[in-house]
C-alpha positions in Angstrom: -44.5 -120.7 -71.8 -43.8 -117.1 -69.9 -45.6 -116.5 -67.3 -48.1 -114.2 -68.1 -47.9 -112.5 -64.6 -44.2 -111.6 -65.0 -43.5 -108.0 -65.6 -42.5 -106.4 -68.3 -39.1 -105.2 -68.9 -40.3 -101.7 -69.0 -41.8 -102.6 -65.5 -38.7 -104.0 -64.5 -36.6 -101.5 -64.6 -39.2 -100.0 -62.5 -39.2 -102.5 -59.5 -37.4 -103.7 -57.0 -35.7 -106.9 -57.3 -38.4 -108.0 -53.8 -41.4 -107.1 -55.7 -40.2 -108.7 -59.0 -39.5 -112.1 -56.8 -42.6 -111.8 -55.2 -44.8 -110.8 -58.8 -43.1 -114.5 -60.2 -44.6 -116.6 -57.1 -48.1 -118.3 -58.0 -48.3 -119.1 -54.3 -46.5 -115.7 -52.5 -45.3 -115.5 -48.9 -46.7 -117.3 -46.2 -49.0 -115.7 -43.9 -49.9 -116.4 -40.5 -54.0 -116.8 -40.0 -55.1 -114.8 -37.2 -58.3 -115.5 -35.1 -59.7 -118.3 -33.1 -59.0 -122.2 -33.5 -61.8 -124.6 -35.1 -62.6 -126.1 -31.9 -63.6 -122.9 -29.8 -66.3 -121.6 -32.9 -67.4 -124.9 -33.0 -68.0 -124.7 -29.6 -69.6 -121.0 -29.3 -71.8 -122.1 -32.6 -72.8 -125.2 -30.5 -73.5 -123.2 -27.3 -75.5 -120.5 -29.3 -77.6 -123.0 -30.8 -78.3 -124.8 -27.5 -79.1 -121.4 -26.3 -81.6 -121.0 -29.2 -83.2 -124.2 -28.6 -83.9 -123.6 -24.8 -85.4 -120.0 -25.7 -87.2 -121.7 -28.6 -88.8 -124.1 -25.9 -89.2 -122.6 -22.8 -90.3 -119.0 -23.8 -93.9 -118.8 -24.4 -95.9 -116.0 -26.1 -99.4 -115.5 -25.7 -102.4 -115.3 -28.1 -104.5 -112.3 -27.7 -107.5 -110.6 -28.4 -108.7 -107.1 -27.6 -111.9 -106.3 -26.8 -114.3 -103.7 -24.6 -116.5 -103.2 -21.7 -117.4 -101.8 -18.7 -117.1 -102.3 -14.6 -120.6 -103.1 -13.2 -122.2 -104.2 -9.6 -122.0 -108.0 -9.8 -125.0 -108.8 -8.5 -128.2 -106.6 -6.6 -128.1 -103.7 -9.3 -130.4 -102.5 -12.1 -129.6 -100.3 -14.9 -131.3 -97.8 -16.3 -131.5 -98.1 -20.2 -132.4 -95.7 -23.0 -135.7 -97.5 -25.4 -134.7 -95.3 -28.6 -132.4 -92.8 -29.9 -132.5 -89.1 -29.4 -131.6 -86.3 -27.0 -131.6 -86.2 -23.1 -133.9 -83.2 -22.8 -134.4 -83.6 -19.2 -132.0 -85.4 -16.7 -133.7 -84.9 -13.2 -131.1 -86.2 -10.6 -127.2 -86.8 -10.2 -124.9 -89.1 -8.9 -125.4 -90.7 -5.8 -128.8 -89.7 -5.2 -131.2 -91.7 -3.2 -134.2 -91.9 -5.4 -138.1 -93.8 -5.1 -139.2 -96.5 -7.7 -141.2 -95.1 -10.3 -139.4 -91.4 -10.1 -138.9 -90.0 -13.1 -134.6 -89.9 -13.6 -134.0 -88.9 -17.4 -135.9 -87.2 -20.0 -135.5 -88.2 -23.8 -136.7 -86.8 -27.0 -136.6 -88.0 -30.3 -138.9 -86.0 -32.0 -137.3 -83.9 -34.9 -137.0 -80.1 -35.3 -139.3 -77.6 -37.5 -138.6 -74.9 -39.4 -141.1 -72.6 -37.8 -139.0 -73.7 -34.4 -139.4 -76.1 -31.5 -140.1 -80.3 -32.1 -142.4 -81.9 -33.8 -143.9 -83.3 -30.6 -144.0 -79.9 -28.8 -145.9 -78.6 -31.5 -148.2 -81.2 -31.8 -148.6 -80.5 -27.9 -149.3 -77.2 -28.3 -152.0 -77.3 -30.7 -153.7 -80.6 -29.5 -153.9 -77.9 -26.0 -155.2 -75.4 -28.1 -158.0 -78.1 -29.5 -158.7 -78.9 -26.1 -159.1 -75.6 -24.9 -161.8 -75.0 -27.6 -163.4 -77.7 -27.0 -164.2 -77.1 -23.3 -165.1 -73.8 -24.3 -167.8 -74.8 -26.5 -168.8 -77.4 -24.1 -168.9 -75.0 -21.1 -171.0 -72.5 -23.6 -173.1 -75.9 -24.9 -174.1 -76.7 -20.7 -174.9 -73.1 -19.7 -177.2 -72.6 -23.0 -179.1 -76.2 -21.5 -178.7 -75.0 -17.6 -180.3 -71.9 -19.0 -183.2 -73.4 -20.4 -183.4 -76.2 -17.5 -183.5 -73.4 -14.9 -186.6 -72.0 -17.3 -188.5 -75.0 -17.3 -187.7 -75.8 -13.4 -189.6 -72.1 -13.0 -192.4 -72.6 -15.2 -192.7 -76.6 -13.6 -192.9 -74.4 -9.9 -195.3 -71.9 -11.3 -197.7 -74.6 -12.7 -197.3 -76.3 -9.8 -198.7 -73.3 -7.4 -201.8 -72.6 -10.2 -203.0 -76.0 -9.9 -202.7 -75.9 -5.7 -205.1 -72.5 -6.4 -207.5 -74.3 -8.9 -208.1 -77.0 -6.2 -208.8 -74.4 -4.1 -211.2 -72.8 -6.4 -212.8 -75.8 -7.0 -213.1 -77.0 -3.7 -214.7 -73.5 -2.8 -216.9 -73.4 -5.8 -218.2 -77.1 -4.6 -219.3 -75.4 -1.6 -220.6 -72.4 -3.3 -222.7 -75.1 -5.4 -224.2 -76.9 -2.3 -225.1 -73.7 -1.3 -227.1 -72.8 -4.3 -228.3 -76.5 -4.6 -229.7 -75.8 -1.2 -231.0 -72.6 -1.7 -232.9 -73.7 -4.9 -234.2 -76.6 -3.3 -235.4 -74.3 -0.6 -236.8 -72.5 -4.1 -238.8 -74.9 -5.1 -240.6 -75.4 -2.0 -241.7 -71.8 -1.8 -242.7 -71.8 -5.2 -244.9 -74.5 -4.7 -246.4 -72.6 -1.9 -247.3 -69.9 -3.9 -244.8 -67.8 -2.0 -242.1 -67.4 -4.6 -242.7 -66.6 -8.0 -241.5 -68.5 -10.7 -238.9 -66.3 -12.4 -237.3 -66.1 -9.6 -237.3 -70.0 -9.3 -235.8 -69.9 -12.7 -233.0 -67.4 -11.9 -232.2 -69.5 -8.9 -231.7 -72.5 -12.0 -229.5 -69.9 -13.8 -227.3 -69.6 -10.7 -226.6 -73.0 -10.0 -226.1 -74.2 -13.8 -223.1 -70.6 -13.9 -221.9 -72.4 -10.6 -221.6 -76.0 -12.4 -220.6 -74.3 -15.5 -217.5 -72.8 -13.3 -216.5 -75.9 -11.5 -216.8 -77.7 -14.6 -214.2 -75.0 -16.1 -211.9 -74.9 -12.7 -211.4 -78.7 -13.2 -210.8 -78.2 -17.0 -208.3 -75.9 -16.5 -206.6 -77.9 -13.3 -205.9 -80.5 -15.5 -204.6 -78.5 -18.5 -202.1 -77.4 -15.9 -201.6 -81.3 -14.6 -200.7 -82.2 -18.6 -198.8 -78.8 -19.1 -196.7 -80.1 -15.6 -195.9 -83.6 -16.8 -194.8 -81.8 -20.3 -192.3 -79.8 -18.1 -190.9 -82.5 -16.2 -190.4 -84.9 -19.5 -188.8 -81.4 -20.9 -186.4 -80.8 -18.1 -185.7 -84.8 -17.5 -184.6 -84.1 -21.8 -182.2 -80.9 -20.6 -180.7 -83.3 -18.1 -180.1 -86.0 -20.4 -179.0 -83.4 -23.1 -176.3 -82.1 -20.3 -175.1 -85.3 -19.2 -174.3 -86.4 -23.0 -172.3 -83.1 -23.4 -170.7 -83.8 -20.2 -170.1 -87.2 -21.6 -168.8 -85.7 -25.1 -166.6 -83.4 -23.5 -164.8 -85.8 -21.3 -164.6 -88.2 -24.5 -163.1 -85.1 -26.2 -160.4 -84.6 -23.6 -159.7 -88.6 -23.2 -159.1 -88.6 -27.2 -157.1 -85.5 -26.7 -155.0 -86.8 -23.8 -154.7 -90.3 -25.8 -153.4 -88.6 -28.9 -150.7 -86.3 -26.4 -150.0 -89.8 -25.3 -149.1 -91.7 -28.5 -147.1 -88.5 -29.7 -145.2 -88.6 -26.3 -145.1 -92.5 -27.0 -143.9 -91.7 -29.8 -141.0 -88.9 -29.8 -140.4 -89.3 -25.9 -139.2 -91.9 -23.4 -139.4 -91.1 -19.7 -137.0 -93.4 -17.7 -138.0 -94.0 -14.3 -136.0 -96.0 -11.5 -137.3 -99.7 -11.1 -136.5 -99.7 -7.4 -135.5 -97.8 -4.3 -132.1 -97.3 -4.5 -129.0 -95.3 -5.1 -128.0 -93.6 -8.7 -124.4 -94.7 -9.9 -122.7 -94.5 -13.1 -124.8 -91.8 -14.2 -124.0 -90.8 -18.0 -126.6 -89.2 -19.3 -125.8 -85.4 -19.8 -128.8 -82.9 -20.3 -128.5 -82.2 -24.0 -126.1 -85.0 -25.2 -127.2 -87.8 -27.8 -128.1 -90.6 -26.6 -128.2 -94.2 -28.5 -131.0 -96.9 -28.1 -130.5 -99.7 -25.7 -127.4 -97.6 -23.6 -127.1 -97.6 -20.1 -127.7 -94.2 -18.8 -127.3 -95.1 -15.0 -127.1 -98.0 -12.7 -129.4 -98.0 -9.6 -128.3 -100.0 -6.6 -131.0 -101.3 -4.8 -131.9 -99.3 -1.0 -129.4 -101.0 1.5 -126.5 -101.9 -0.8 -123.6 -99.4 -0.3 -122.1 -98.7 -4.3 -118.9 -97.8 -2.0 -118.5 -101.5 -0.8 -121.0 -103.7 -3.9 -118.8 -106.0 -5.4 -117.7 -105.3 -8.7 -116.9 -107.2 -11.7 -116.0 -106.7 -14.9 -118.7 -107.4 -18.1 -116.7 -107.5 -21.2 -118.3 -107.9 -25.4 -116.2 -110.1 -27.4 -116.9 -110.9 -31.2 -117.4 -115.1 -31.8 -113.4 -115.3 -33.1 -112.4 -114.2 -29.6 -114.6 -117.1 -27.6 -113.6 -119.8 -29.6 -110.6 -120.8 -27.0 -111.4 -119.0 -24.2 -112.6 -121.2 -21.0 -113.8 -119.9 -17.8 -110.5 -119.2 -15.1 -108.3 -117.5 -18.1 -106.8 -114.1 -17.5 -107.6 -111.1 -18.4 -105.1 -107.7 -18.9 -107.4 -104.9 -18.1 -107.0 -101.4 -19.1 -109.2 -98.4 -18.0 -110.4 -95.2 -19.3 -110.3 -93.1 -16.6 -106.9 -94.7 -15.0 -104.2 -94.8 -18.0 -102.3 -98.0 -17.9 -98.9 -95.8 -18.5 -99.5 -94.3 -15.3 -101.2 -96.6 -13.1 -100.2 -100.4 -14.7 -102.3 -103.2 -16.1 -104.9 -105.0 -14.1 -105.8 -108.4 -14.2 -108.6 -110.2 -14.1 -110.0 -113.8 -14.4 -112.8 -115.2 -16.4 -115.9 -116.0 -14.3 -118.7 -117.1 -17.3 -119.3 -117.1 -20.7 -122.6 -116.3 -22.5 -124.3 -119.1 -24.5 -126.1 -116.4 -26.8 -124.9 -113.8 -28.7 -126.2 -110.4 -28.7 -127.0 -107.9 -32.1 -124.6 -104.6 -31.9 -128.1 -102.6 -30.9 -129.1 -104.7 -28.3 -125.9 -104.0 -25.9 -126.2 -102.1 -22.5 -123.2 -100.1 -23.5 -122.6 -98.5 -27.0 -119.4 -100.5 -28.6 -118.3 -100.0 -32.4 -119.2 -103.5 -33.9 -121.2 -104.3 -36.6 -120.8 -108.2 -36.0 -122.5 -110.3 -33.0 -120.5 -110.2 -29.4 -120.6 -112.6 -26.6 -120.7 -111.3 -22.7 -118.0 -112.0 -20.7 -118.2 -112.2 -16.6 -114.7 -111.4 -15.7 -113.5 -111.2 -11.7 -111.3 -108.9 -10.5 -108.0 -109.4 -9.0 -108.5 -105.9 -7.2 -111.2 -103.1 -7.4 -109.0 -100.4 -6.9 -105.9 -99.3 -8.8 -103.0 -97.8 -6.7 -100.7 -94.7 -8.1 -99.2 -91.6 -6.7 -99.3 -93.3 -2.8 -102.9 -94.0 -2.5 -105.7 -95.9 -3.5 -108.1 -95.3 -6.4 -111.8 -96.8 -6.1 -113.1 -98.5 -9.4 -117.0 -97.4 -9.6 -119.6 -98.8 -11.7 -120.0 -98.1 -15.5 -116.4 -97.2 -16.0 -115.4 -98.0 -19.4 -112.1 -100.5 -20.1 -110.6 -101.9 -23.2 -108.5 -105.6 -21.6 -106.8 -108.1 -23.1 -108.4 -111.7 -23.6 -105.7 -114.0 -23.3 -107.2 -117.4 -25.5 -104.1 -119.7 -25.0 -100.0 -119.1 -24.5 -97.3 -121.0 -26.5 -93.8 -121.6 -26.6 -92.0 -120.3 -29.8 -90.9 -123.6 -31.5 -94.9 -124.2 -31.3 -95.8 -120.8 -32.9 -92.7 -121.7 -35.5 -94.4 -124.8 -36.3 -98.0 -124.4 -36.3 -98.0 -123.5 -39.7 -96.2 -126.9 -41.1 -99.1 -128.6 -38.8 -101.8 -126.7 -40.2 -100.4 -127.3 -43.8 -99.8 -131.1 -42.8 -103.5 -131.4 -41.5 -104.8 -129.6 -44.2 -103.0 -131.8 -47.0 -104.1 -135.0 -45.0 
């Protein structure tokens, strides 16, 4: 059978007699293999996978899990923490002021804004002044209408008082005038018996001393008149007194109710924040004018005597319940903070120091973190508390904020390579 691979002749005549010789071999020339022998890639696939095995089993990784927080005193310090929502209005002192307990540190406002301008709760100010204005108005018109007629009655009471002194007077002179007459008609009667006076002007005598009785008689009428008319004034004036007292008493019930409902508005559309102690303000970040969310900490007060320069710090971290599940007091921590970028000035570390029991809701955190799931606190000791970069040192201070690094357990490669065939495994089982 030809061989299917010869040439043509057409082709040979083409050729050279070399190429036709070497077209007709099945197997061609021999040719020398270059590269290395079988033994030495044996040997380098042997040593590479040696090498594989070590870095499989000796190289570990770690498991991590970011999270947030802040640098706080860790222990003697109180923070100061917003009750609701709104704007800082007001803040009163700065940083590193020495302040008294009960001062007044930060203003806030929730209250919304009218059209016609201003808040709701000044407005309601405003006009609840304006009702109390008129009310102390008519109550100051109300008491000088009743002094007015008091100091009336206090005259007449004064004048009544000198008209009875006079009727006693009167009378006790017309009794004296009447012993006189009684006398002189008993003197009468004698003479008229002795023929020496006459009758009618016996009787005339009578007439006198009947007009003298007939007077004293009207004197002690009208003494008593002015007695009655007296004790009529005093009930009257002890009525004007009782009449001003109750408008006192309305007035000042008026104000109180006024004042109470200032009170509940300012309850209600303000929070005053005060400092619980004596002490130093730190970490102040409240800003007059900036929003400010409910349950934040606007400052950190250390107590009178602690120096913020030298309090021990610590860091308080909020991790969600996937990132505690592992973790156990003495782990590290990579910390990273805001103010000192780690590119610049390295990674700090820190080591776990407790663990809370209880979560806390997203609105119930000192610090405002973007979470919508519950988040443990986490105590974390720090290696150092300052950071060191461009030849000197840099002071950490309290309420700086920090993302770190939880690191919940570290593992060698060949374990992260075959933790899924062992979760399968316990899974099927």
């Amino acid at each position: 059978m030809p061989d299917d691979r010869a040439p043509t002749v057409a082709q040979a005549s083409l050729l050279r007699p070399e190429a036709l010789a070497e077209a007709r071999s099945r197997l061609g020339a021999p040719v020398k293999l270059l590269g290395v022998s079988g033994w030495a890639l044996t040997l380098f696939f042997l040593v590479l996978l040696v090498a594989a095995a070590v870095f499989a089993c000796t190289t570990h990784y770690a498991h991590k899990e970011n999270v947030y927080g802040q640098v706080t005193p860790m222990e003697g310090s109180l923070r100061v923490i917003a009750g609701r929502s709104g704007i800082a209005q007001q803040v009163l002192v700065h940083e590193g002021q020495q302040v008294v307990a009960g001062q007044e540190l930060i203003g806030i406002s929730s209250a919304p804004r009218l059209q016609v301008g201003g808040t709701l709760s000044e407005n309601l100010r405003h006009t609840q002044d304006s009702q109390l204005r008129a009310q102390r108005q008519q109550a100051l018109a109300h008491l000088d209408q009743l002094q007015r007629q008091l100091d009336e009655v206090e005259e007449r009471r004064r004048s009544v008082a000198v008209d009875i002194v006079k009727l006693q007077e009167a009378r006790r002179l017309q009794e004296s005038r009447i012993q006189i007459q009684e006398q002189a008609v008993s003197a009468a009667h004698t003479l008229t018996a002795q023929g020496m006076l006459s009758p009618l002007a016996m009787r005339s005598r009578d007439d006198d001393l009947i007009a003298a009785r007939q007077t004293l008689a009207a004197l002690e009428r009208e003494a008593e008149q002015q007695k009655s008319l007296l004790v009529q004034l005093a009930a009257q004036a002890a009525r004007l007194n009782a009449e001003s007292r109750m408008a006192r008493s309305e007035t000042e019930n008026a104000e109180a109710q006024t004042a109470e409902r200032q009170m509940m508005s300012e309850a209600t559309y303000a929070d005053h924040l005060t400092a619980p102690t004596d002490g130093i303000v730190t970490a102040l970040q409240a800003r007059a004018g900036a929003p400010v969310t409910a349950n934040e900490t606007l400052a950190i007060i250390i107590p009178k005597g602690h120096d913020p320069r030298q309090a021990p710090l610590e860091v308080e971290l909020w991790a969600p319940s996937r990132a505690i599940g592992m973790l156990k007091p003495g782990a590290r921590v990579h910390l990273m903070y805001d103010a000192f970028p780690y590119q610049t000035f390295g990674i700090s570390h820190g080591m776990v120091r407790d663990i809370a029991s209880a979560p806390l809701m997203p609105n119930e955190l000192p610090v405002p973190i973007d979470t919508k799931e519950q988040v443990f606190r986490i105590r974390v000791a720090l290696d150092r508390t300052a950071l060191n970069a461009y030849g000197r040192d840099w002071p950490l201070t309290p309420g700086m904020r920090l993302s770190a690094d939880l690191i919940l357990e570290e593992r060698t490669l060949l374990e992260w390579l075959l933790d899924p065939l062992r979760a399968n495994k316990q899974r099927g089982g």
